[in-house]
Structures are given as C-alpha cells and as structure tokens.
C-alpha positions, 0 to 999 in steps of 0.5 A, a space after each residue: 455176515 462174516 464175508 461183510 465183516 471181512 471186506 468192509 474194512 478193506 472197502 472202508 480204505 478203498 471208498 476215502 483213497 477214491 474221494 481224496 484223490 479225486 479231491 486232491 487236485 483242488 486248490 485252497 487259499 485262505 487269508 485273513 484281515 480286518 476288511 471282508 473284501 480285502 481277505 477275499 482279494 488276497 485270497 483270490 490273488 493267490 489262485 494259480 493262474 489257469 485255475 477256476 474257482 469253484 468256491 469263496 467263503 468266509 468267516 467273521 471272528 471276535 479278535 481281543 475278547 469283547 469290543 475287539 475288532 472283527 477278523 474275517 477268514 476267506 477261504 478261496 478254492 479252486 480246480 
C-alpha cells in the first residue's frame, strides 16, 4: 500500500501530460451572434485551412434579463 501512495501522484501528473498533449493539437474557435447559423458560419471560417472539423456545438443564452434576445455561442473544433 505504501508503494501506491508514493507513485500515484507521480502517475496522476504522468496520466493528464499524456491526454493533454494528445489533445493539444486540436483546434477551437467560438463566436457568438443573434442568429445560430450566422455563429456557426463565423466559426467555421475560422478553421485553418487544412484542418477537418470534428465537432460543432452550440449554446443559446438569454441576453438583457427577461424579454432579452437570444445569443447563441458556436463553438467549432478541429484536428
């Protein structure tokens, strides 16, 4: 038992610098706007050329309290 409490942090620092380097070259862009396609387009033109996206996603948010518009926060990323 002692053994694993010695190397476990050791393992801990090891087991997140191997899956954020792996995810480190992976790519983001996020843009925001009054019309869900337009947030999406922005954020799509944004991608590298070159590059495939792997993943769209979006968020719809109440601007200004009660009756306020509604944002939406498109998020693109790619590899």
């Amino acid at each position: 038992m002692l053994k694993l409490q010695r190397i476990l942090p050791f393992f801990s620092v090891f087991f997140l610098a191997c899956t954020t380097a792996r995810t480190a070259h992976a790519g983001s862009a996020t843009v925001q706007s009054v019309d869900q396609d337009v947030a999406i387009n922005r954020a799509m033109g944004k991608v590298p050329e070159g590059k495939t996206v792997t993943d769209t996603s979006c968020q719809d948010t109440q601007a200004g309290g009660i009756g306020g518009e509604t944002l939406y926060r498109c998020t693109v990323t790619w590899e």
